[in-house]
MDTraj code that builds the backbone (N, CA, C; nanometers):
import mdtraj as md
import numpy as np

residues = "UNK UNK UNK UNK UNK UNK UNK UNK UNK UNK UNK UNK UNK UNK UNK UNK UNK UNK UNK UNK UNK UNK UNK UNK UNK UNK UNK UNK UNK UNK UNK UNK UNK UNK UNK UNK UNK UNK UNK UNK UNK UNK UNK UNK UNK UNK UNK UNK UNK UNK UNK UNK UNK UNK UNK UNK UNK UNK UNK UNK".split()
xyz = np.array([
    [0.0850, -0.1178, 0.0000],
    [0.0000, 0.0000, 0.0000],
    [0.0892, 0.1236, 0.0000],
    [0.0466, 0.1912, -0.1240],
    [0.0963, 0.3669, -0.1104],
    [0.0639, 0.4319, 0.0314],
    [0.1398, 0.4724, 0.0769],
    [0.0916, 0.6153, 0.2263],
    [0.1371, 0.7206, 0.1599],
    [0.0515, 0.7903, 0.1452],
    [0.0809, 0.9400, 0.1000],
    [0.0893, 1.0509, 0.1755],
    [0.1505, 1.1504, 0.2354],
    [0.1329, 1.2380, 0.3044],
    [0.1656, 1.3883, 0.2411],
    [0.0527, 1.4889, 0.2394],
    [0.0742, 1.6033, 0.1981],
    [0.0260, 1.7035, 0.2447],
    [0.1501, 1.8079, 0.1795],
    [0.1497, 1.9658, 0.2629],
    [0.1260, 2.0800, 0.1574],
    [-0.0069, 2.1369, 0.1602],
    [-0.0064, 2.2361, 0.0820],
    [0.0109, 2.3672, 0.1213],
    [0.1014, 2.4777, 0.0851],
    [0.1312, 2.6045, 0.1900],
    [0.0435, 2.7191, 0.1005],
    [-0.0116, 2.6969, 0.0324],
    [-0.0916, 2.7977, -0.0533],
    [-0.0422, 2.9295, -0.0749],
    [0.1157, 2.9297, -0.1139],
    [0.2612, 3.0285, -0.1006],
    [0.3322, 3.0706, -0.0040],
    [0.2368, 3.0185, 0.1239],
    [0.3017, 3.0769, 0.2319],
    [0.4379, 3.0001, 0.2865],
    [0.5211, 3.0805, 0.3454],
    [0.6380, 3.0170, 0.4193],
    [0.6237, 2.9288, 0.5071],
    [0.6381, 2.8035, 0.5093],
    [0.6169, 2.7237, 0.6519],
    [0.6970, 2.7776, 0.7534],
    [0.8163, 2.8495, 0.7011],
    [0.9342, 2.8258, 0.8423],
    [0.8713, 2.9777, 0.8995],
    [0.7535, 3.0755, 0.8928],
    [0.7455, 3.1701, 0.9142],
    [0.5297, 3.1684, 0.9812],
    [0.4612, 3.1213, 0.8950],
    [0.3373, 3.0536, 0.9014],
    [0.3223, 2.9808, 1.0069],
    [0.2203, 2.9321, 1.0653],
    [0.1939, 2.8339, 1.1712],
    [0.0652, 2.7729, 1.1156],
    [-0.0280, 2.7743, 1.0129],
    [-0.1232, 2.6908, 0.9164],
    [-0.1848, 2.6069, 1.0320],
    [-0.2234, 2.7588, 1.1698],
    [-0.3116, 2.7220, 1.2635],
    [-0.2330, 2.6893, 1.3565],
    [-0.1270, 2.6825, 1.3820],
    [-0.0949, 2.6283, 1.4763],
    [-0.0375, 2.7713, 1.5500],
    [-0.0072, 2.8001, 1.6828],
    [0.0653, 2.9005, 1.7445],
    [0.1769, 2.9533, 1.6811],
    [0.2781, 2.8536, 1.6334],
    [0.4175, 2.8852, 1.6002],
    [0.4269, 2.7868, 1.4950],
    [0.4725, 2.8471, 1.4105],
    [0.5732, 2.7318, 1.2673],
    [0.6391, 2.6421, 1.2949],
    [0.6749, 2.6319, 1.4023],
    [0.7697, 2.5120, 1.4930],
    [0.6883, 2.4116, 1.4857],
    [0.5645, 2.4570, 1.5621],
    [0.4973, 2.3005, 1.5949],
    [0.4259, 2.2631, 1.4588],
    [0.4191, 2.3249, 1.4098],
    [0.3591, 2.2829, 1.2667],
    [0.4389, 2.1909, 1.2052],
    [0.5805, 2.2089, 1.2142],
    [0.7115, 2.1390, 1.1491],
    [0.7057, 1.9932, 1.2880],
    [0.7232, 2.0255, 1.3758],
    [0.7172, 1.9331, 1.4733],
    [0.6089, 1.8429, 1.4633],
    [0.4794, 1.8808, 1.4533],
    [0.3719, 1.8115, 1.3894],
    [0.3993, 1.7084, 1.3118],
    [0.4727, 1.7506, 1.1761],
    [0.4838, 1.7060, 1.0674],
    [0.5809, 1.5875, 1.0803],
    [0.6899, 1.5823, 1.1217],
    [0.7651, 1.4936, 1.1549],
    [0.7127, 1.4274, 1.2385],
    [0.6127, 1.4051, 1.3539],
    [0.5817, 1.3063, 1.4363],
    [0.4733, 1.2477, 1.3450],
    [0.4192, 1.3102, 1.2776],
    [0.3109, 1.2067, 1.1648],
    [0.3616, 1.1478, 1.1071],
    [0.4557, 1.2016, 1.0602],
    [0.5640, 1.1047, 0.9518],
    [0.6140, 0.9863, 1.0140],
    [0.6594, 0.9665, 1.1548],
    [0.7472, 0.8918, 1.1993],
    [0.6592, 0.7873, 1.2751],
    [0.5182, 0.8805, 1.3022],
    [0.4041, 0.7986, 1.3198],
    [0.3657, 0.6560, 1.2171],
    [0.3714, 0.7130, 1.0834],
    [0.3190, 0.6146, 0.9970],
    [0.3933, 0.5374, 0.9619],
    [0.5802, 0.6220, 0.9924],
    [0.6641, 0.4464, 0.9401],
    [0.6271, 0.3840, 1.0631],
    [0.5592, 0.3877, 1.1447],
    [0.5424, 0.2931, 1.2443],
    [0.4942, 0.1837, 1.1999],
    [0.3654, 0.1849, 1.0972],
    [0.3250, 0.0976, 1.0467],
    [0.3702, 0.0719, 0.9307],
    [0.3876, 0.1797, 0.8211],
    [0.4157, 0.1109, 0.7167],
    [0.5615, 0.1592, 0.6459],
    [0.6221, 0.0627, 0.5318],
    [0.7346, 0.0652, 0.5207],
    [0.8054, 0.1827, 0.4674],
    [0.6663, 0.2518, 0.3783],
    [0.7058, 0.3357, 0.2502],
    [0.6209, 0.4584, 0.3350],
    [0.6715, 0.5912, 0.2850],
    [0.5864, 0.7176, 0.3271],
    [0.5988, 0.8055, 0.2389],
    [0.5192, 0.8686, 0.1377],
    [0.5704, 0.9757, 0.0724],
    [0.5015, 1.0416, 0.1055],
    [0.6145, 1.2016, 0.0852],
    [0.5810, 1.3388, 0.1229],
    [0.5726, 1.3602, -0.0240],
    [0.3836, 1.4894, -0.0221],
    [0.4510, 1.5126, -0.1067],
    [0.3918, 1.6744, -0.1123],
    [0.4367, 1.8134, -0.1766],
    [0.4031, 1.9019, -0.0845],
    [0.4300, 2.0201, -0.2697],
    [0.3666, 2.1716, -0.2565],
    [0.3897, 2.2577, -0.3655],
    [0.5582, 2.3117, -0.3274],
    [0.5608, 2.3784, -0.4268],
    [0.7464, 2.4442, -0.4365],
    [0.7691, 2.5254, -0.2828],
    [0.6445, 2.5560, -0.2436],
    [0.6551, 2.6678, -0.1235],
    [0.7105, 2.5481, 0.0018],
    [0.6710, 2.4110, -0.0212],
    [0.6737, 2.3383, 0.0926],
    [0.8084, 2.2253, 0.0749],
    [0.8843, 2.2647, -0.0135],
    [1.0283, 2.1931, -0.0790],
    [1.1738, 2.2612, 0.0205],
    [1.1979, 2.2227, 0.1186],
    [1.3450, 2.2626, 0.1771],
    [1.3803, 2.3037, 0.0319],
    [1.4354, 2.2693, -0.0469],
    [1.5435, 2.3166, -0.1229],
    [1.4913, 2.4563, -0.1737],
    [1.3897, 2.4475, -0.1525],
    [1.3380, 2.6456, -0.2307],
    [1.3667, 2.7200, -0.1229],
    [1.4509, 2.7041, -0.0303],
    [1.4878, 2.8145, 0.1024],
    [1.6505, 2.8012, 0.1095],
    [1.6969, 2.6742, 0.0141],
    [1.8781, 2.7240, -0.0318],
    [1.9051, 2.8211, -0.0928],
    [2.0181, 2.8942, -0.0391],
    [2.0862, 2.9895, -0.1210],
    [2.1948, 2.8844, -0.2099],
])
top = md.Topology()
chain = top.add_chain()
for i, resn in enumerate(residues, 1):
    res = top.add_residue(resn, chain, resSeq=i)
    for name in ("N", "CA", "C"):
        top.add_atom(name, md.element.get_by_symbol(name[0]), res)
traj = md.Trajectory(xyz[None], top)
């Protein structure tokens, strides 16, 4: 079975945004305990998220 997991930021910055949450932290913190939640069960996890929600679009 596919597990799919996705993040849509609708342009906004995650590392700056909180998409409801108090702080952008726990939003990110969130995100990683779901993630680490589901390899609990299963083997495979994909992320999959727009350009706004890609680490690499925040490299210089």
């Amino acid at each position: 079975m596919k597990i799919i997991q996705t993040f849509w930021t609708a342009g906004q910055d995650p590392l700056k945004h909180g998409f409801g949450w108090t702080h952008p932290e726990y939003n990110l913190m969130s995100w990683a305990l779901s993630c680490l939640s589901l390899r609990e069960h299963y083997d495979e996890v994909e992320l999959y998220t727009d350009s706004a929600g890609d680490p690499e679009h925040y490299r210089s």
